[in-house]
mmCIF entry with sequence, helices, sheets and N, C-alpha, C, O atoms, coordinates in Angstrom:
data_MODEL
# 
_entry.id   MODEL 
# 
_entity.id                         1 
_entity.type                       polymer 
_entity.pdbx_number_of_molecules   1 
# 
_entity_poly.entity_id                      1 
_entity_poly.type                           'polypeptide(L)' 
_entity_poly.nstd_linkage                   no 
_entity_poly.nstd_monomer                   no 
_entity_poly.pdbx_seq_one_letter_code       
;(UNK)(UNK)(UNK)(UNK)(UNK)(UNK)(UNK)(UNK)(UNK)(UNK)(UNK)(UNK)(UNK)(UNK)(UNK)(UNK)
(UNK)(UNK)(UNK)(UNK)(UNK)(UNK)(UNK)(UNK)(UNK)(UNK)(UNK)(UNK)(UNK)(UNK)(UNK)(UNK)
(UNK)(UNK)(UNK)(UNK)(UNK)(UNK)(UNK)(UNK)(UNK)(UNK)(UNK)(UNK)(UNK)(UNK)
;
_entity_poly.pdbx_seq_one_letter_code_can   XXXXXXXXXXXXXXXXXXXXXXXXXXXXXXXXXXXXXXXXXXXXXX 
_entity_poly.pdbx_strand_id                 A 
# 
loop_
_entity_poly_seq.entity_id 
_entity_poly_seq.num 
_entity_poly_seq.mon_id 
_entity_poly_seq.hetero 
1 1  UNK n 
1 2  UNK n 
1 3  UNK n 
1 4  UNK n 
1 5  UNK n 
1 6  UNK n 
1 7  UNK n 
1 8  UNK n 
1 9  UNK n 
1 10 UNK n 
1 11 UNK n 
1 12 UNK n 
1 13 UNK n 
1 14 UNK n 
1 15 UNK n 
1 16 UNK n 
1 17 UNK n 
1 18 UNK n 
1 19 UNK n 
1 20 UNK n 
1 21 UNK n 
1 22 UNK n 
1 23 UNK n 
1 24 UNK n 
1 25 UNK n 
1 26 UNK n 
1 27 UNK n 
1 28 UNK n 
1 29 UNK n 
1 30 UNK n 
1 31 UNK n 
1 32 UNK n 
1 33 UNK n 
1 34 UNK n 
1 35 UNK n 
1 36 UNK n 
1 37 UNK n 
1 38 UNK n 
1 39 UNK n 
1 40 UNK n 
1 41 UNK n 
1 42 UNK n 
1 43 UNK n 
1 44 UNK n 
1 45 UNK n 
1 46 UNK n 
# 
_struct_asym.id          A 
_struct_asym.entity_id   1 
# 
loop_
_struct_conf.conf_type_id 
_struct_conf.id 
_struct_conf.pdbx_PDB_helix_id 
_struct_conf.beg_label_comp_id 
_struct_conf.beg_label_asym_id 
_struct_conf.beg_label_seq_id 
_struct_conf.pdbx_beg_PDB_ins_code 
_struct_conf.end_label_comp_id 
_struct_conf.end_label_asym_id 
_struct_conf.end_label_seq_id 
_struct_conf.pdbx_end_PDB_ins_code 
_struct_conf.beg_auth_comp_id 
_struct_conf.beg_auth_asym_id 
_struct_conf.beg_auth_seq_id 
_struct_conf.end_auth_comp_id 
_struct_conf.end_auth_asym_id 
_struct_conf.end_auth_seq_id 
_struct_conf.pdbx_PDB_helix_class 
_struct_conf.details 
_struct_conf.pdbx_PDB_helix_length 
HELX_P HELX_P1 AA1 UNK A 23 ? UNK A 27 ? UNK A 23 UNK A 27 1 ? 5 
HELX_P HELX_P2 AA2 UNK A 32 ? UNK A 35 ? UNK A 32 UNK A 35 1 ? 4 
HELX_P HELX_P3 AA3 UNK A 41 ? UNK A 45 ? UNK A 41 UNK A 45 1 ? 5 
# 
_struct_conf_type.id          HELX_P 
_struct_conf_type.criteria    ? 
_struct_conf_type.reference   ? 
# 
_struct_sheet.id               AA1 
_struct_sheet.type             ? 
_struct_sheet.number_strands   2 
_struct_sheet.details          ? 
# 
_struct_sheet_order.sheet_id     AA1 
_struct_sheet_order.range_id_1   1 
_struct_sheet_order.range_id_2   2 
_struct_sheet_order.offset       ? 
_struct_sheet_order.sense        anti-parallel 
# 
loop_
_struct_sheet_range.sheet_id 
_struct_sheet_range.id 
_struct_sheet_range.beg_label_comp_id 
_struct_sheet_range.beg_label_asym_id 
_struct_sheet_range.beg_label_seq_id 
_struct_sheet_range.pdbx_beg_PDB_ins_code 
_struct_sheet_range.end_label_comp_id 
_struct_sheet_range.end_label_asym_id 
_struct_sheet_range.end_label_seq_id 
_struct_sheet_range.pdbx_end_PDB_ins_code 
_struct_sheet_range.beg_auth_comp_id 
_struct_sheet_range.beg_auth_asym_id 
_struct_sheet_range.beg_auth_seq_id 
_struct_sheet_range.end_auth_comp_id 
_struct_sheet_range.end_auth_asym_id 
_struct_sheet_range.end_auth_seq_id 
AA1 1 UNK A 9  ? UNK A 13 ? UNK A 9  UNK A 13 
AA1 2 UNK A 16 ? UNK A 21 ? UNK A 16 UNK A 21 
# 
loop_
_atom_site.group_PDB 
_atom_site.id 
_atom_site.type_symbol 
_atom_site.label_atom_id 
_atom_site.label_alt_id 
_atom_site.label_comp_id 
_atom_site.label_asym_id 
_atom_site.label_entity_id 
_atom_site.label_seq_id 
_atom_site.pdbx_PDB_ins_code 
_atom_site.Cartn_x 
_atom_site.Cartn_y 
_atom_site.Cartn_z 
_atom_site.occupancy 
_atom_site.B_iso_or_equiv 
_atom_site.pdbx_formal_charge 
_atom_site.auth_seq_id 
_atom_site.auth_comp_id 
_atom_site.auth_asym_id 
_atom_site.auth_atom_id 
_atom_site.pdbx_PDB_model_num 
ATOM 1   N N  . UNK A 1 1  ? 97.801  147.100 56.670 1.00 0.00 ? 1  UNK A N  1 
ATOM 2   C CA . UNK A 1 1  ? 97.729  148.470 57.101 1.00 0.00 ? 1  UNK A CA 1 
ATOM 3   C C  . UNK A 1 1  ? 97.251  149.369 55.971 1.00 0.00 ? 1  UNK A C  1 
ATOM 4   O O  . UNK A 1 1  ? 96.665  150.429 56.191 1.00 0.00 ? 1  UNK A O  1 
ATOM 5   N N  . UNK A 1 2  ? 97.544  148.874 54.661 1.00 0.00 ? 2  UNK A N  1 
ATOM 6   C CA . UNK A 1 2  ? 97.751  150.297 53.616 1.00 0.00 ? 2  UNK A CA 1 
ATOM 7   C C  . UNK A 1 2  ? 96.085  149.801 53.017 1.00 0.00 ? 2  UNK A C  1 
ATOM 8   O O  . UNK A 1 2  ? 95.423  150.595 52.349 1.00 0.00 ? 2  UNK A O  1 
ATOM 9   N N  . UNK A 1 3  ? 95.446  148.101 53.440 1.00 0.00 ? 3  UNK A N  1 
ATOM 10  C CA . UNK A 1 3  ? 94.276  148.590 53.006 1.00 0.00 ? 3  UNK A CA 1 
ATOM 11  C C  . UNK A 1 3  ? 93.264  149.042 54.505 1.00 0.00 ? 3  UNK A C  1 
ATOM 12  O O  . UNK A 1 3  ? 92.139  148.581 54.314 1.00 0.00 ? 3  UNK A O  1 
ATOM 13  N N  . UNK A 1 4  ? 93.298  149.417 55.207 1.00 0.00 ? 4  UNK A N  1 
ATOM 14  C CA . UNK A 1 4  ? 92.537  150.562 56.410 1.00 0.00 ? 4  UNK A CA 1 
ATOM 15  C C  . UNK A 1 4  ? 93.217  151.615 55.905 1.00 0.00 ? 4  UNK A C  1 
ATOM 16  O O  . UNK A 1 4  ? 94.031  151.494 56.820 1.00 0.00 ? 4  UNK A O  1 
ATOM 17  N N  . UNK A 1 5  ? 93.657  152.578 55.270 1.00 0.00 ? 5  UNK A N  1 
ATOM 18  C CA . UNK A 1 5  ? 94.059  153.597 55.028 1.00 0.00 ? 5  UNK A CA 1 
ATOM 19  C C  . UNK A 1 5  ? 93.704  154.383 53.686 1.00 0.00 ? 5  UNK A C  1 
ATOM 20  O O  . UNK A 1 5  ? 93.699  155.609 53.574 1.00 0.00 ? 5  UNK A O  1 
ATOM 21  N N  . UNK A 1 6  ? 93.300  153.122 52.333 1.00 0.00 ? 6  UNK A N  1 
ATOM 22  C CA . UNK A 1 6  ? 92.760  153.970 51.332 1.00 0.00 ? 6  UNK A CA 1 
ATOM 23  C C  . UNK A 1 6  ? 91.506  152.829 50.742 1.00 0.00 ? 6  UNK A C  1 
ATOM 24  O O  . UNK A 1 6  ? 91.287  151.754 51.300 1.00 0.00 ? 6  UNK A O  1 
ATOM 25  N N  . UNK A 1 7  ? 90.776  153.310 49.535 1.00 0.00 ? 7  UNK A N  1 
ATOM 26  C CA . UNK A 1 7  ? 90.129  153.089 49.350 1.00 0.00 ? 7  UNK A CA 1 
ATOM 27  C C  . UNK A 1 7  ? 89.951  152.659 48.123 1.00 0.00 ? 7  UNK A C  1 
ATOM 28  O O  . UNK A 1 7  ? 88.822  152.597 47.635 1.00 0.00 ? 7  UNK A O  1 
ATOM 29  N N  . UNK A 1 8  ? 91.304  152.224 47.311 1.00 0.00 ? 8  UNK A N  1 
ATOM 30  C CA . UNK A 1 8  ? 92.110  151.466 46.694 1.00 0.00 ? 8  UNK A CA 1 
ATOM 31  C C  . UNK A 1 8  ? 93.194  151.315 46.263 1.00 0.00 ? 8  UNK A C  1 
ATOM 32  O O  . UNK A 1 8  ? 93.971  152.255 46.092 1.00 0.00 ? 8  UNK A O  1 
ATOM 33  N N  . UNK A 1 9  ? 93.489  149.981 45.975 1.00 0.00 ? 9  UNK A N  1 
ATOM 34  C CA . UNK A 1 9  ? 94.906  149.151 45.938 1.00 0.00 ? 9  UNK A CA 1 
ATOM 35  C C  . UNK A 1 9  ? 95.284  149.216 44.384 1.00 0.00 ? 9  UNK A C  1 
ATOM 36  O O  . UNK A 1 9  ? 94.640  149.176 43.336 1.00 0.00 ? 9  UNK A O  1 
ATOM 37  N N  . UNK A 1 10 ? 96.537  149.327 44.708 1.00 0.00 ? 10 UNK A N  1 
ATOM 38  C CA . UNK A 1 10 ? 97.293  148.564 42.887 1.00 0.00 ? 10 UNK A CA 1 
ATOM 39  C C  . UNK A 1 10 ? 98.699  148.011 43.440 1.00 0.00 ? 10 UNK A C  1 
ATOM 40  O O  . UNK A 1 10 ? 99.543  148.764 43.925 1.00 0.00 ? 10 UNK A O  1 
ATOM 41  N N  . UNK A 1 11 ? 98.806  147.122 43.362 1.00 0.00 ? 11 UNK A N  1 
ATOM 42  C CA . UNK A 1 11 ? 99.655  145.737 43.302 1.00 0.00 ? 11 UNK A CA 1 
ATOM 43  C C  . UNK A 1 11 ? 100.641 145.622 42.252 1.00 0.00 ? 11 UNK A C  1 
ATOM 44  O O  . UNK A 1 11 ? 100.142 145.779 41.138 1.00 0.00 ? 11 UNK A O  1 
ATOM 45  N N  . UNK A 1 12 ? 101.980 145.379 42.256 1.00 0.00 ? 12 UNK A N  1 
ATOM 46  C CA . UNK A 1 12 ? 102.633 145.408 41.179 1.00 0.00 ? 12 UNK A CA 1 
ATOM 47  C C  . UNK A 1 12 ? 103.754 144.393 41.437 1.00 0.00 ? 12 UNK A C  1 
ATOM 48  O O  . UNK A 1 12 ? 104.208 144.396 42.581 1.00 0.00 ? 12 UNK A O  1 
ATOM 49  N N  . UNK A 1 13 ? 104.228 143.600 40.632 1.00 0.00 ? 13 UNK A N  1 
ATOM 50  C CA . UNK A 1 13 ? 104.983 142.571 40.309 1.00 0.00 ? 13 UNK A CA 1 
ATOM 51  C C  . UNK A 1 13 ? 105.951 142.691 39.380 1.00 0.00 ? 13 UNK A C  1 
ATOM 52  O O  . UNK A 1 13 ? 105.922 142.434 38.177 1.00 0.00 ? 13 UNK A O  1 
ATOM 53  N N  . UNK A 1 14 ? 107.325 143.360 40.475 1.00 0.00 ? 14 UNK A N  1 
ATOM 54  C CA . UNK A 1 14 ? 108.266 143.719 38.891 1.00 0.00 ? 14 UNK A CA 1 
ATOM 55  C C  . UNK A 1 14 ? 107.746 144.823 38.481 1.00 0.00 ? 14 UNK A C  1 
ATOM 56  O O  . UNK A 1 14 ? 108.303 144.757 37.386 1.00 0.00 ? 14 UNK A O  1 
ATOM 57  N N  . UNK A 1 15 ? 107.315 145.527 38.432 1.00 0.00 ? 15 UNK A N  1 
ATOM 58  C CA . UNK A 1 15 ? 106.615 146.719 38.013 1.00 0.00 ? 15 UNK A CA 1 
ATOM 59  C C  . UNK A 1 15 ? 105.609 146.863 37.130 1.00 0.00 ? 15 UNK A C  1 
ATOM 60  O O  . UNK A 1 15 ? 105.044 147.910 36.817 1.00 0.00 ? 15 UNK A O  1 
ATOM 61  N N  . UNK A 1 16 ? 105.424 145.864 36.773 1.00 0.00 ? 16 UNK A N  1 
ATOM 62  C CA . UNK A 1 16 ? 103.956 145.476 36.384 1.00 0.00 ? 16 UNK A CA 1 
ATOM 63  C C  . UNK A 1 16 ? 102.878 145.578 37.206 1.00 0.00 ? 16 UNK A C  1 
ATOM 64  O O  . UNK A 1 16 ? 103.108 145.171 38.345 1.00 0.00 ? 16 UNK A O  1 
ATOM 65  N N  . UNK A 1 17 ? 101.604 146.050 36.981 1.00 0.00 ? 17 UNK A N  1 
ATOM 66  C CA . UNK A 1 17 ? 100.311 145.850 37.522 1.00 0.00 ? 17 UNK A CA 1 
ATOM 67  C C  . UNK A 1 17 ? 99.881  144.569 37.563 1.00 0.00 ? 17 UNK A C  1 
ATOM 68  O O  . UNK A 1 17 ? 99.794  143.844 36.571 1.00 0.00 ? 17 UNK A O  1 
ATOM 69  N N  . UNK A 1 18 ? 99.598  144.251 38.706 1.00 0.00 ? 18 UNK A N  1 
ATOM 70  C CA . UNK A 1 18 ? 98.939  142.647 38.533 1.00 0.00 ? 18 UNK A CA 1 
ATOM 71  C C  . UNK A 1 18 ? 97.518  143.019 39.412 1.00 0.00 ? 18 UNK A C  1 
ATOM 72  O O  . UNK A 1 18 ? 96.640  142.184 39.194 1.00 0.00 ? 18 UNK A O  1 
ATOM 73  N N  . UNK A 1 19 ? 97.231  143.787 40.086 1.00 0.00 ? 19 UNK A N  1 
ATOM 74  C CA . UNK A 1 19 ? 95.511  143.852 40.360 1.00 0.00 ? 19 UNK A CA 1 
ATOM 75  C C  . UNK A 1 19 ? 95.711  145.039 40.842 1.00 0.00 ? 19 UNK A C  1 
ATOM 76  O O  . UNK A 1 19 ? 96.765  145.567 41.194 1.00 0.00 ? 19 UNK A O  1 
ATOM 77  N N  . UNK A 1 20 ? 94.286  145.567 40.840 1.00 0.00 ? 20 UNK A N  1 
ATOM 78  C CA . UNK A 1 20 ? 93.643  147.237 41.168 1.00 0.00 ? 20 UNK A CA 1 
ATOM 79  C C  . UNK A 1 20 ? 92.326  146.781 41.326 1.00 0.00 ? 20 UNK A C  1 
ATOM 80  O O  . UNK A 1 20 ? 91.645  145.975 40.691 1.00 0.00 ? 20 UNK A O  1 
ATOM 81  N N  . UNK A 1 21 ? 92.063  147.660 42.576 1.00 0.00 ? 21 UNK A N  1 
ATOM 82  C CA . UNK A 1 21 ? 90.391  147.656 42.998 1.00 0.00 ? 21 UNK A CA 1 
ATOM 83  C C  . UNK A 1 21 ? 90.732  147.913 44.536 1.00 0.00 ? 21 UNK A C  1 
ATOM 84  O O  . UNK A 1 21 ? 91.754  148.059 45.208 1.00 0.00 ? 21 UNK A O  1 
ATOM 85  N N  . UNK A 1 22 ? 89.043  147.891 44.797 1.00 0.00 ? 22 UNK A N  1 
ATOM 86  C CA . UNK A 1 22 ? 88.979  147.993 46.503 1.00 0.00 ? 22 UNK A CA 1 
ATOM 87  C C  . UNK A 1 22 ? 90.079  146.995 47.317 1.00 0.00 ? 22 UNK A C  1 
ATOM 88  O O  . UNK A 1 22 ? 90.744  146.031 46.937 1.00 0.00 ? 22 UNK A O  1 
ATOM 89  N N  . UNK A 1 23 ? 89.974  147.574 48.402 1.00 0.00 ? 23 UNK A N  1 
ATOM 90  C CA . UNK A 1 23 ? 91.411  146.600 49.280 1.00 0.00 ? 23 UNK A CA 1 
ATOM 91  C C  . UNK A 1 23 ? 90.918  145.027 49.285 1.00 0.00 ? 23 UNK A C  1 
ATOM 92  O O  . UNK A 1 23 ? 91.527  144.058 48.830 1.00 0.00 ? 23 UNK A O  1 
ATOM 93  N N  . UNK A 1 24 ? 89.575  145.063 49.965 1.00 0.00 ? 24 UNK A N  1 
ATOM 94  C CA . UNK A 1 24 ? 89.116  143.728 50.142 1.00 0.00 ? 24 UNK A CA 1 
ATOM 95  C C  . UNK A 1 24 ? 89.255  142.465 48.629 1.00 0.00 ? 24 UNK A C  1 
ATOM 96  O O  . UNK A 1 24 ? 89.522  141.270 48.498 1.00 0.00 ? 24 UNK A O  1 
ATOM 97  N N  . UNK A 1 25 ? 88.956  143.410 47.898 1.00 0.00 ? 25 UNK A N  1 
ATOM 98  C CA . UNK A 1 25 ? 88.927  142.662 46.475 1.00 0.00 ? 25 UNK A CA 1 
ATOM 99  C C  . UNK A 1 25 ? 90.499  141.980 46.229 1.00 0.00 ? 25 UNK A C  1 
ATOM 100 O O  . UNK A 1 25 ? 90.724  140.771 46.173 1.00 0.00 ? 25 UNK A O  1 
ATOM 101 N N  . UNK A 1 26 ? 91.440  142.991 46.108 1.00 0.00 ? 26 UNK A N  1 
ATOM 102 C CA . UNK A 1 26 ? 93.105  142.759 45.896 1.00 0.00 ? 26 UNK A CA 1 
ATOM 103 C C  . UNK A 1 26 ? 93.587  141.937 46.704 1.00 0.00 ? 26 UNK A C  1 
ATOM 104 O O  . UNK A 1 26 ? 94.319  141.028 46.312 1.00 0.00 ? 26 UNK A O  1 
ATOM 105 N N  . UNK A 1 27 ? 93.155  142.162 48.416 1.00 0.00 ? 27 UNK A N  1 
ATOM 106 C CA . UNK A 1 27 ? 93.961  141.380 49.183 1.00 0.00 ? 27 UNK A CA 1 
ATOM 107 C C  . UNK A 1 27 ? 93.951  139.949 48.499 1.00 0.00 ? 27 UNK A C  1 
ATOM 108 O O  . UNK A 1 27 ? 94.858  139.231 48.077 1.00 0.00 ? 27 UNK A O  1 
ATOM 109 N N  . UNK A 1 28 ? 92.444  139.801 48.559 1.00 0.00 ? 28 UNK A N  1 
ATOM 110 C CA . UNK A 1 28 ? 91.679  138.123 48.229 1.00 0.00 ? 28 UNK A CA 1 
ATOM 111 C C  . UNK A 1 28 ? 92.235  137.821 46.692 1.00 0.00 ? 28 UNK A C  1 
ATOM 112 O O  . UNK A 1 28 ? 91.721  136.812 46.209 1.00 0.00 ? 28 UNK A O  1 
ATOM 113 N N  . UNK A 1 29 ? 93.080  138.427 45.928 1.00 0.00 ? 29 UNK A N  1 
ATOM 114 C CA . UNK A 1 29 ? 93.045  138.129 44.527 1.00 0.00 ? 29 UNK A CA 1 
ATOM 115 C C  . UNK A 1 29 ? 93.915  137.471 44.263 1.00 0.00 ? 29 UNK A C  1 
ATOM 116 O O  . UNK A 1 29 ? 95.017  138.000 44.112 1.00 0.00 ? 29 UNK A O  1 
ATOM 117 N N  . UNK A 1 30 ? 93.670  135.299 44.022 1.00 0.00 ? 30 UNK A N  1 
ATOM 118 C CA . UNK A 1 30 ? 94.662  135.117 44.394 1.00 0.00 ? 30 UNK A CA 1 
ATOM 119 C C  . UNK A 1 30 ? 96.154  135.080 43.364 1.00 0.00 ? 30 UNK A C  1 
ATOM 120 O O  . UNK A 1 30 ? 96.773  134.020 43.454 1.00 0.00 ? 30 UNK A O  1 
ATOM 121 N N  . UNK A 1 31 ? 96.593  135.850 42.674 1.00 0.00 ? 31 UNK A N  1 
ATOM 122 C CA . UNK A 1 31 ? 97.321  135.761 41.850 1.00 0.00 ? 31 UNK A CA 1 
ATOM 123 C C  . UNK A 1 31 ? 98.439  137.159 42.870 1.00 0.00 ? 31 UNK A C  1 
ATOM 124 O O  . UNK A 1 31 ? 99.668  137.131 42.802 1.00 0.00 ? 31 UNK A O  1 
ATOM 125 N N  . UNK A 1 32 ? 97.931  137.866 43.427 1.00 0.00 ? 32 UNK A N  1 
ATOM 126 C CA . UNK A 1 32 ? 98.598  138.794 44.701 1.00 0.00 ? 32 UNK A CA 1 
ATOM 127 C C  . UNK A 1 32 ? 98.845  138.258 45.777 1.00 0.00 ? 32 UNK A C  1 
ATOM 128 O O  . UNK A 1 32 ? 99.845  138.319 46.493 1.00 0.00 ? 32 UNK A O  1 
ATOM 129 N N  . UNK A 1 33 ? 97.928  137.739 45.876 1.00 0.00 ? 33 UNK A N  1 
ATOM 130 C CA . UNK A 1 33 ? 98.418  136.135 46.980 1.00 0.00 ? 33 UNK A CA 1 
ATOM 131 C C  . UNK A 1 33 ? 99.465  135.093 47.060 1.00 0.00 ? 33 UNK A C  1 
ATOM 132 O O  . UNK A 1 33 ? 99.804  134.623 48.147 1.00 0.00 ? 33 UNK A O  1 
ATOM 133 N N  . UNK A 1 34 ? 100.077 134.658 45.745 1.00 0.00 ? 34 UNK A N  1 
ATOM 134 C CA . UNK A 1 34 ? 100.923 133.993 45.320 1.00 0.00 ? 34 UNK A CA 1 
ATOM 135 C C  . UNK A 1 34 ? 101.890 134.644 45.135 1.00 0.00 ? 34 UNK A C  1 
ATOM 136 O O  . UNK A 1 34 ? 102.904 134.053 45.509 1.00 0.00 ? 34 UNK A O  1 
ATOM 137 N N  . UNK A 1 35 ? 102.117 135.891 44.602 1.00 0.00 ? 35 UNK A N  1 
ATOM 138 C CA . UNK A 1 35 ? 103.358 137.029 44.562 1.00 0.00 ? 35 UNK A CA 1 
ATOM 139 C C  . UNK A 1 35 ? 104.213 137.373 45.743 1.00 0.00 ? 35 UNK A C  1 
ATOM 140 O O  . UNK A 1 35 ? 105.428 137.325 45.935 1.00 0.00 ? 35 UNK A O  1 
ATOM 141 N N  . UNK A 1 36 ? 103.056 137.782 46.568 1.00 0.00 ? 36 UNK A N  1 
ATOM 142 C CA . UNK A 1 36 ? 103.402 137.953 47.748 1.00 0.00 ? 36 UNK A CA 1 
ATOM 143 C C  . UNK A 1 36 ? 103.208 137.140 49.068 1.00 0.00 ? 36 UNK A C  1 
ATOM 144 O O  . UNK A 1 36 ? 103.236 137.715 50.156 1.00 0.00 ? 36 UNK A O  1 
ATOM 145 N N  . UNK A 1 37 ? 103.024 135.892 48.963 1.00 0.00 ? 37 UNK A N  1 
ATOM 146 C CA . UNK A 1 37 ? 102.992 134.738 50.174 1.00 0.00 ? 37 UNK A CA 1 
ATOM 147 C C  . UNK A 1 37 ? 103.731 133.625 49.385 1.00 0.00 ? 37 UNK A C  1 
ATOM 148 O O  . UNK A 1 37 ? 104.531 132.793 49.814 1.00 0.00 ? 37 UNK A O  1 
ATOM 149 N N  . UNK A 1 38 ? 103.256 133.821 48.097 1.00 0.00 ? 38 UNK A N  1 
ATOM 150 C CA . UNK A 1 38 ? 103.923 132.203 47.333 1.00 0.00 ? 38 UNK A CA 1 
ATOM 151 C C  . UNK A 1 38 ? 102.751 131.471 47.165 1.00 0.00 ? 38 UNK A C  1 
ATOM 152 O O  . UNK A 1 38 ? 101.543 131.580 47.374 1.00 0.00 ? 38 UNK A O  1 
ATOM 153 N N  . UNK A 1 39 ? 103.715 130.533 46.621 1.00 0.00 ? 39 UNK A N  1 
ATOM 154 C CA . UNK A 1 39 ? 102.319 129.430 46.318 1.00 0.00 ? 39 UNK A CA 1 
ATOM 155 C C  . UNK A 1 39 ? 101.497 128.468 47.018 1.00 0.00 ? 39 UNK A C  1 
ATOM 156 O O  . UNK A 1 39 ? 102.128 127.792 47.831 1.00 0.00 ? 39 UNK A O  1 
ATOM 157 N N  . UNK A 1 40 ? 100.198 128.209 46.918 1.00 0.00 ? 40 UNK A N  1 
ATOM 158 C CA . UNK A 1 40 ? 99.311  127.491 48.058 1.00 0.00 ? 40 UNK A CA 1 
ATOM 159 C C  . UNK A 1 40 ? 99.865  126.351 47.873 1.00 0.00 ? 40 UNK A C  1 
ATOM 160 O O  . UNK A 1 40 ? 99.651  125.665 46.874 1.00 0.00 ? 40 UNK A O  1 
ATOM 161 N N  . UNK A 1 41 ? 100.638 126.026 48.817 1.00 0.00 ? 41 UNK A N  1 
ATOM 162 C CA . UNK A 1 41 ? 100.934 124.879 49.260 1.00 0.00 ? 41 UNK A CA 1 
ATOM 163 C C  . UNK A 1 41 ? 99.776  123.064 48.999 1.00 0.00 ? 41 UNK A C  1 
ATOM 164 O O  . UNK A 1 41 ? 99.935  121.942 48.519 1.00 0.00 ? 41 UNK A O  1 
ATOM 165 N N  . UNK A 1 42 ? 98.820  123.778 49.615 1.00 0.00 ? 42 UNK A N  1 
ATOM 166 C CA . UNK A 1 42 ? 97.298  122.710 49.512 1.00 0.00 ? 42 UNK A CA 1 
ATOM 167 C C  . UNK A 1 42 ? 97.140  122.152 48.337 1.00 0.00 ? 42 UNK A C  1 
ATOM 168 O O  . UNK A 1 42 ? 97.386  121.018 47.929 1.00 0.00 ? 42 UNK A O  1 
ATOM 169 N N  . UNK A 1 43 ? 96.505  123.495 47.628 1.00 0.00 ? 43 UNK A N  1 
ATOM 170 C CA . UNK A 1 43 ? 96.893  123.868 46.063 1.00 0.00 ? 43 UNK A CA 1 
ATOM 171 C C  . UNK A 1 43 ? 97.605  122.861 45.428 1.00 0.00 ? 43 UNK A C  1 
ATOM 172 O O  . UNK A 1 43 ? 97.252  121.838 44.839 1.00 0.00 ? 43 UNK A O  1 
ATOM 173 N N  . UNK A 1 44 ? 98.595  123.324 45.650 1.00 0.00 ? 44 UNK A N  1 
ATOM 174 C CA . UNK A 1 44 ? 100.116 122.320 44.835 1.00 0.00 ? 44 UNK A CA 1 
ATOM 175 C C  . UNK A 1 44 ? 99.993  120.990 45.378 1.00 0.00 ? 44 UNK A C  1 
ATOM 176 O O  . UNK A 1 44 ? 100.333 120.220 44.479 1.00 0.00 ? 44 UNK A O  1 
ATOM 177 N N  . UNK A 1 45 ? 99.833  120.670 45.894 1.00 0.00 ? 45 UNK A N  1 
ATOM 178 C CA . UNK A 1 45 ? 99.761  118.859 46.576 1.00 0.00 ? 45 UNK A CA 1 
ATOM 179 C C  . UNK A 1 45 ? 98.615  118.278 45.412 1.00 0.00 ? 45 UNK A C  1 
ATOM 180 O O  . UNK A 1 45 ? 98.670  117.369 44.583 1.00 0.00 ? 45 UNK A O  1 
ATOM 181 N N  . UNK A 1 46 ? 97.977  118.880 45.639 1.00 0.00 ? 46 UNK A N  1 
ATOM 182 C CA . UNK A 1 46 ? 96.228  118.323 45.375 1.00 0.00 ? 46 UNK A CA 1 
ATOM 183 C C  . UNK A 1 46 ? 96.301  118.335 43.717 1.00 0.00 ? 46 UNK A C  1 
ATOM 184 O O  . UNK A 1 46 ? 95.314  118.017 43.053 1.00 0.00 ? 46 UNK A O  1 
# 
């Protein structure tokens, strides 16, 4: 939702910054990906 609404993101982990930029860029970034979904499963096997 919050990336259709602006026209950029900042991401924070613990209150740390962990990515900034356009939405499309952050969503896909995968270190925000892992924060917030966890870890790729696939990933980890392989």
């Amino acid at each position: 939702m919050m990336a259709e609404l602006c026209d950029r993101l900042a991401v924070l982990d613990f209150g740390t910054k962990i990515a900034e930029g356009p939405p499309a860029e952050v969503l896909n970034d995968p270190k925000v990906r892992e924060v917030y979904l966890g870890p790729d499963k696939k990933a980890a096997a392989s």
